[in-house]
C-alpha positions as CSV (number, residue, x, y, z in Angstrom):
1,X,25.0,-20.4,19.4
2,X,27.5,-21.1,16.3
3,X,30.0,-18.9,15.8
4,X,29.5,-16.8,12.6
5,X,31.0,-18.9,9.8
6,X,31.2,-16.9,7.2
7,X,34.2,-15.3,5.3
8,X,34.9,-12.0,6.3
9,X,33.3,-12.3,10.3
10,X,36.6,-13.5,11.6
11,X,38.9,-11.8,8.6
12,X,39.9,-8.9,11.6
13,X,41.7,-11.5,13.2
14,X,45.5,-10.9,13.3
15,X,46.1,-14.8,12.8
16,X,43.4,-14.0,9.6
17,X,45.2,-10.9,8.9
18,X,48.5,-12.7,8.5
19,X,47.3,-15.7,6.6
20,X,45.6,-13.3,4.3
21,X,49.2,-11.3,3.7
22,X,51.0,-14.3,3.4
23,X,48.7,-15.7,0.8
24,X,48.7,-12.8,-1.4
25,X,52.1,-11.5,-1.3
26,X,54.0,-14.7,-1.0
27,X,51.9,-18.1,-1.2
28,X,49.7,-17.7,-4.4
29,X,52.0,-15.3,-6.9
30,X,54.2,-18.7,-5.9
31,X,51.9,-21.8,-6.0
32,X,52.9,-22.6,-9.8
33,X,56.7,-22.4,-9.0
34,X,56.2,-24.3,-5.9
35,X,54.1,-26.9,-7.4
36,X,57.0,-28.4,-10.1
37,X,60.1,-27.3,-7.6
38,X,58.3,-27.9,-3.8
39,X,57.6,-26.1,-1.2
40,X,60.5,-24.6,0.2
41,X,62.1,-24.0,3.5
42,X,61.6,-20.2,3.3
43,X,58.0,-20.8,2.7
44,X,57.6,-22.4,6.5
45,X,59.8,-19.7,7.7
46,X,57.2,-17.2,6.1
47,X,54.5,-19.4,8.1
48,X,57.0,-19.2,11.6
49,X,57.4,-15.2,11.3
50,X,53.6,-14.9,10.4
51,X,53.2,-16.7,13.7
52,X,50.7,-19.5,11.8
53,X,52.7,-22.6,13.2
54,X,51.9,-21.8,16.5
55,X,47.6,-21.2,15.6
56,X,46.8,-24.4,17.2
57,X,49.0,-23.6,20.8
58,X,48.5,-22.5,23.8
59,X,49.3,-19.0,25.0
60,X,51.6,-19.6,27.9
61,X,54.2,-21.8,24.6
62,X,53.7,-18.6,22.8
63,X,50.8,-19.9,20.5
64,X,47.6,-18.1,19.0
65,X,45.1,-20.5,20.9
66,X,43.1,-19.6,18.1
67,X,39.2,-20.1,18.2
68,X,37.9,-22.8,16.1
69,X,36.2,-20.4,13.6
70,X,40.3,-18.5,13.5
71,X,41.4,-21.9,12.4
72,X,38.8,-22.7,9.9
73,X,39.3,-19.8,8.3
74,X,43.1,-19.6,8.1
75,X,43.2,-22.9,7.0
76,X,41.3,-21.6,3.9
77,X,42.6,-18.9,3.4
78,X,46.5,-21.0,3.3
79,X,44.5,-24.1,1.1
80,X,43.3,-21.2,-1.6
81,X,46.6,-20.0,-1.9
82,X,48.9,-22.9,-2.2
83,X,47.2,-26.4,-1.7
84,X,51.0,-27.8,-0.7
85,X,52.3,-25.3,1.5
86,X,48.8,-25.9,3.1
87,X,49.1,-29.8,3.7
88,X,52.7,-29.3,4.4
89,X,51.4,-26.9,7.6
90,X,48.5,-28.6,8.1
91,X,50.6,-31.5,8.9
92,X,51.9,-29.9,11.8
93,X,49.2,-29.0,13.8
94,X,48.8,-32.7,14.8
95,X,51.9,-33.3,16.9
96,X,50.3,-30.2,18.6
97,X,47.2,-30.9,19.5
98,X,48.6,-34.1,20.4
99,X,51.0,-32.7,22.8
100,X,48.2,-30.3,23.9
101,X,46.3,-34.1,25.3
102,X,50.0,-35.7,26.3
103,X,50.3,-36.9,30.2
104,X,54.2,-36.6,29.5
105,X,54.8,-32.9,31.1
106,X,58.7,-32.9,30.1
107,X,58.2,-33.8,26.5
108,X,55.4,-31.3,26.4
109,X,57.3,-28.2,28.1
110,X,60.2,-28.9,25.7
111,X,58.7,-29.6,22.4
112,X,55.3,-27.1,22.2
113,X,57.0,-23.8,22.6
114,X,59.8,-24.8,20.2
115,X,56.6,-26.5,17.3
116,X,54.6,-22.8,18.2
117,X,57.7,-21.0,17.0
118,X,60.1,-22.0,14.7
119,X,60.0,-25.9,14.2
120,X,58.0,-27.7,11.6
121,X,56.5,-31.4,13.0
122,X,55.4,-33.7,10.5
123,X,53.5,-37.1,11.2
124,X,53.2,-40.8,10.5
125,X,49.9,-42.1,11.4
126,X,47.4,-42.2,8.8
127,X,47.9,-46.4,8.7
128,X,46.9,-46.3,11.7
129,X,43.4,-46.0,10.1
130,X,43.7,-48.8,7.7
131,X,41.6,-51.2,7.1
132,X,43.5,-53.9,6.8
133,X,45.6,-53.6,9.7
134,X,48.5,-50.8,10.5
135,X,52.1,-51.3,9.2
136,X,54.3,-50.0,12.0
137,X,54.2,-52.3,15.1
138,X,55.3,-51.4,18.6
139,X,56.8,-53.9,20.9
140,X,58.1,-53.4,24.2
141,X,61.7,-53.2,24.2
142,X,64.6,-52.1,27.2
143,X,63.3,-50.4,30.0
144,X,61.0,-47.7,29.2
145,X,61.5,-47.9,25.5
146,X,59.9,-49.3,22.8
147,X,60.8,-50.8,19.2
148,X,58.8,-49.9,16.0
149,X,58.9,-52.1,12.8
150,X,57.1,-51.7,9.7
151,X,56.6,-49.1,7.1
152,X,54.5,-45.5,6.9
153,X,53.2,-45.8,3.5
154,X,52.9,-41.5,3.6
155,X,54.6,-39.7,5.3
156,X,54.7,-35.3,4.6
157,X,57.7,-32.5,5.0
158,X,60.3,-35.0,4.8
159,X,63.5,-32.6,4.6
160,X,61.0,-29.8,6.1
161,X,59.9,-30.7,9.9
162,X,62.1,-31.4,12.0
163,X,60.0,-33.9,14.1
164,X,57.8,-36.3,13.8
165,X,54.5,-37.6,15.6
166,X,54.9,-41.9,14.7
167,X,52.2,-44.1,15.7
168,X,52.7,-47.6,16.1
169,X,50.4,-50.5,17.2
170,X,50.9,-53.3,19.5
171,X,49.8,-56.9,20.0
172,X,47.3,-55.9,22.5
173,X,45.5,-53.2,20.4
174,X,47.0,-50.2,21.7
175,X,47.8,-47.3,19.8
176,X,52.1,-46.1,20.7
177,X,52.4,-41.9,19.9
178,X,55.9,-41.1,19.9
179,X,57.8,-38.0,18.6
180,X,60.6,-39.0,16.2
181,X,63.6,-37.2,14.8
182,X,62.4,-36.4,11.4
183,X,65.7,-37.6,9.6
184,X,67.4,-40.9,8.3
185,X,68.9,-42.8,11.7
186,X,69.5,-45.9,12.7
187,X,66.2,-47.7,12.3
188,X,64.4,-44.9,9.7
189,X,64.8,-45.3,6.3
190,X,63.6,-42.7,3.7
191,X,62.7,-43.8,0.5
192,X,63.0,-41.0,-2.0
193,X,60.3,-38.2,-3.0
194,X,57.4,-40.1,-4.0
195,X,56.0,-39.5,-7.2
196,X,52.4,-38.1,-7.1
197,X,49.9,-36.4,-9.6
198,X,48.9,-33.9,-6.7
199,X,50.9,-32.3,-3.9
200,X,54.3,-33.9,-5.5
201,X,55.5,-30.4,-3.9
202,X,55.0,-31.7,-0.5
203,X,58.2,-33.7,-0.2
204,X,56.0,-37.0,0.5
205,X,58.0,-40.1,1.2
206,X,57.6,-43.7,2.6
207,X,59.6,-44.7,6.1
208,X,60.7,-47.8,6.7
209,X,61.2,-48.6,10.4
210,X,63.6,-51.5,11.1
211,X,63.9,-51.9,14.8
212,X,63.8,-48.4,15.8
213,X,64.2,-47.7,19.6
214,X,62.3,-45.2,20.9
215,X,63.0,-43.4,24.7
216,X,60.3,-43.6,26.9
217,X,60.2,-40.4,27.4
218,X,59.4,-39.4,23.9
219,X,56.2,-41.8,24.0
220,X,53.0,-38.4,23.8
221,X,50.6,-40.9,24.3
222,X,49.7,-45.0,24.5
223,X,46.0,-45.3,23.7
224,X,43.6,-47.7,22.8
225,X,43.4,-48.2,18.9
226,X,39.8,-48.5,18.9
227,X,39.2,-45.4,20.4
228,X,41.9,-43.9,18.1
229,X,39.9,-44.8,15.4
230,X,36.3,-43.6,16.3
231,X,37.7,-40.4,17.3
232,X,38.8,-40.0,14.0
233,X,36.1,-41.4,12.2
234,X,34.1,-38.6,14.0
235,X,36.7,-36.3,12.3
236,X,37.2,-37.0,9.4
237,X,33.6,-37.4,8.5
238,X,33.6,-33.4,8.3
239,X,34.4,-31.3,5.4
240,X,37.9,-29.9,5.8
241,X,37.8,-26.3,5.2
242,X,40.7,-26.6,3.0
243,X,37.9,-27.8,0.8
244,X,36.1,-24.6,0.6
245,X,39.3,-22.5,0.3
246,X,40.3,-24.2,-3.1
247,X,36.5,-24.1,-4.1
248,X,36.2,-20.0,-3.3
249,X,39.7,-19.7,-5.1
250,X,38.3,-21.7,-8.3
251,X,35.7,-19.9,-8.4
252,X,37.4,-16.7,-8.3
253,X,39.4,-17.7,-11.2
254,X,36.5,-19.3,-13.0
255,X,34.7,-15.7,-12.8
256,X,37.9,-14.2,-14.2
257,X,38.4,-16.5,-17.4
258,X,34.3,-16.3,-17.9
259,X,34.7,-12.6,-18.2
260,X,38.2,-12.8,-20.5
261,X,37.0,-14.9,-22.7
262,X,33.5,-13.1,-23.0
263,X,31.7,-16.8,-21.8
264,X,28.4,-15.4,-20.1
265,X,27.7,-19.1,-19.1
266,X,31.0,-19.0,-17.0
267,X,30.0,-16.1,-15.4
268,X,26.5,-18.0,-14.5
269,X,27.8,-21.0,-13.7
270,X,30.4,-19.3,-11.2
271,X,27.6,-17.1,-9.0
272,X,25.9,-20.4,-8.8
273,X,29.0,-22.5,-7.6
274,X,29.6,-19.4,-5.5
275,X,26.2,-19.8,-3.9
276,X,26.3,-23.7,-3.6
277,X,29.5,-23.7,-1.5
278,X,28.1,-20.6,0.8
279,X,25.7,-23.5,1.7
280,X,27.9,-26.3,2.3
281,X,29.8,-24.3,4.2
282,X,27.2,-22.6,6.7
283,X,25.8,-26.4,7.2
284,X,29.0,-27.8,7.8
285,X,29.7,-25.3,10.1
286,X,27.1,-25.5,12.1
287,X,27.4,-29.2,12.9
288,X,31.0,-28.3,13.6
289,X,29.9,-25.9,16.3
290,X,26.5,-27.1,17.2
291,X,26.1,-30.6,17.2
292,X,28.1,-33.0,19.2
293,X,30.7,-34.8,17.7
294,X,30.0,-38.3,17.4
295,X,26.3,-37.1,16.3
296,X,24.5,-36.5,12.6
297,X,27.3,-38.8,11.1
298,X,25.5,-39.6,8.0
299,X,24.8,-35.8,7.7
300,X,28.4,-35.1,7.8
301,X,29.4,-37.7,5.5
302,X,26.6,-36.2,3.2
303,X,28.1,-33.1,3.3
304,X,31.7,-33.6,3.3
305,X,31.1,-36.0,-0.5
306,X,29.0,-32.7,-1.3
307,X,32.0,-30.5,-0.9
308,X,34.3,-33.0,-2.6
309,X,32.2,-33.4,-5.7
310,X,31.5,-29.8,-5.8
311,X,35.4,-29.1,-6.0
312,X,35.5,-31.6,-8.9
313,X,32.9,-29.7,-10.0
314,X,33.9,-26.2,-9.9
315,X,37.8,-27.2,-11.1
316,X,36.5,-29.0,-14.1
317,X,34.6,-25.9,-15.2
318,X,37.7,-23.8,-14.7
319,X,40.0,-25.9,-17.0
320,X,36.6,-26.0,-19.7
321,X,36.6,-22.2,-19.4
322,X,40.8,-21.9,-19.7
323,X,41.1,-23.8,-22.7
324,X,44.1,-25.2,-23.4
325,X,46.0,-22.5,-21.6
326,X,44.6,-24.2,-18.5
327,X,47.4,-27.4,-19.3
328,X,50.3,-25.5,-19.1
329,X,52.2,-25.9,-15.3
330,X,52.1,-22.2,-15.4
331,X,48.5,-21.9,-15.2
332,X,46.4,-22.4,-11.6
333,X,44.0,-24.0,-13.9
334,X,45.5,-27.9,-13.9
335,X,47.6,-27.5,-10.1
336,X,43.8,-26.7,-8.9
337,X,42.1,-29.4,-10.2
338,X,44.8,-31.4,-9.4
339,X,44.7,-30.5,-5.8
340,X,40.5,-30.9,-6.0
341,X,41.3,-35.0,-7.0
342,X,43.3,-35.4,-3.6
343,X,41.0,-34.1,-1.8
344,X,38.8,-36.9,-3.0
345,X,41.4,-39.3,-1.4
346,X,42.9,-37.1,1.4
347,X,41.8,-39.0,5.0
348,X,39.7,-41.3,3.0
349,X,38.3,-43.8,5.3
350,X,35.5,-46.2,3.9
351,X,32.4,-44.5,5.3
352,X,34.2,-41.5,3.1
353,X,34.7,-42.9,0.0
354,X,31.1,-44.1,0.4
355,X,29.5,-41.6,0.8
356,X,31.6,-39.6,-2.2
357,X,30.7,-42.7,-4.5
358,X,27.3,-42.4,-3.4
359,X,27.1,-38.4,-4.1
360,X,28.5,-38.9,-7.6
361,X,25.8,-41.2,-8.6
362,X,23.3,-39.0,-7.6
363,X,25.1,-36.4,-9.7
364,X,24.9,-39.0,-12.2
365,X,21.4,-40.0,-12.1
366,X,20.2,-35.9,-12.0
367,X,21.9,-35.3,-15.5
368,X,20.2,-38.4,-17.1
């Protein structure tokens, strides 16, 4: 049996608990500020002392071990609050998880306690995905080390973690997963804050590698790239429930500028969008807990350009229902449907952006 996904079921737990005061008495009276100046270091120090970096750990490295439903909910809990200070954590729970799978015991021992605690990891591996081909390459170099070239088009928390998970491909189709000193070095070159309608707060960046020699023993994992890629396809075919946390927070303030501005039709419109992402998320959820993961596909894929469309959706109406107040930087009005446009683009892969295109024409055809 699924695990209750509803808000409010898991809100007694204390990882819930402290996602839920850092959201309201830090995260969101912030997210406008953070937005034009970026997130700041005292921000992941807030997520360190709330003990959120280490949700994704195990106990014996001093993490939460937190149940899948824990994490789903503070992840939207942190995305409602403040969609940067979100991707900038959600960044780090891969060089977790991948740590959690690593063979390399030493590398393990030394860096999870440390990532569960106090230290931010970022990570370089979303070309790995591409279509086209990835841009780092790995080649064998002295030893046990190995020599990455090429360039990570995106890379998160540049300035902010301290480490970083770096994939890297080779000539025989594997997939190299090292952990890399997050910091210009021999071999990494930063290019400076990228400039980005949405998350610009994130300190995003591009790194070129030039011949960068990594130790063997910082290699987490060598894996076959195929299989790298349908395990993620089987991912990211899922609605992120940083989705759903922006959606219940537009929603919220859609409700509150329907009743300010006396707009009855708001008020309407916002118990409907209210009820349309309850469903979303109950289905979503359930394949999640229910279904095995490289099953209903297509279903997920339906589902995850329903939540996408419907944060478009809901955004839109809020900035309609602001006015023109809704423009200024000060208002959540523009960051959040700012935020809703990359999640349209966020792990895109093309069965995705499909199925979003797909989802939008329906939209399309149901108004005409």
């Amino acid at each position: 049996m699924a695990l209750d996904a509803r808000p409010g079921v898991v809100d007694d737990h204390p990882c819930v608990r402290a996602a839920q005061r850092l959201a309201e008495e830090l995260l969101a009276p912030a997210a406008e500020r953070v937005d034009v100046e970026g997130v700041p270091t005292s921000h992941v120090e807030a997520l360190a002392a709330a003990g959120l970096l280490g949700l994704y750990g195990p106990g014996d490295a001093g993490g939460a071990d937190a149940l899948a439903s824990v994490s789903r909910r503070v992840t939207e809990v942190l995305s409602g609050a403040d969609g940067a200070t979100w991707f900038v954590w959600t960044q780090h729970a891969t060089p977790v998880r991948a740590l959690l799978r690593s063979a390399n015991a030493e590398l393990r021992r030394y860096w999870l306690p440390r990532l569960c605690r106090d230290t931010l990891g970022g990570i370089a591996v979303a070309h790995l995905r591409r279509a086209d081909g990835p841009t780092v390459r790995a080649r064998p170099g002295a030893g046990s080390r190995w020599v990455f070239d090429g360039t990570a088009s995106w890379v998160t928390s540049w300035g902010l973690a301290r480490v970083l998970l770096v994939g890297a491909v080779t000539d025989d189709g594997r997939a190299v997963l090292a952990l890399v000193p997050a910091r210009s070095q021999p071999g990494v070159v930063p290019s400076a804050p990228l400039a980005l309608a949405a998350m610009g707060a994130t300190a995003t960046v591009r790194l070129d590698f030039d011949g960068l020699e990594v130790d063997g023993d910082d290699i987490v994992a060598i894996v076959d790239l195929a299989a790298w890629r349908r395990a993620d396809a089987e991912k990211t075919a899922n609605v992120t429930p940083a989705v759903f946390g922006l959606i219940d927070t537009v929603v919220a303030h859609l409700g509150e500028a329907a009743q300010k501005r006396s707009e009855p039709g708001g008020t309407t419109l916002a118990r409907a969008l209210a009820s349309e992402v309850a469903g979303v998320r109950t289905e979503a959820y359930r394949l999640l807990d229910e279904v095995p993961a490289d099953e209903a596909i297509d279903e997920r894929l339906i589902l995850r350009a329903h939540a996408l469309e419907l944060g478009v959706r809901a955004s839109t109406a809020l900035v309609v229902c602001s006015g023109g107040a809704g423009m200024a930087r000060s208002s959540p009005a523009q960051r959040l449907v700012r935020e809703a446009l990359f999640h349209l683009v966020q792990a895109q892969t093309p069965p995705v952006r499909r199925a979003t295109l797909a989802r939008l024409a329906a939209v399309g055809r149901a108004l005409t």
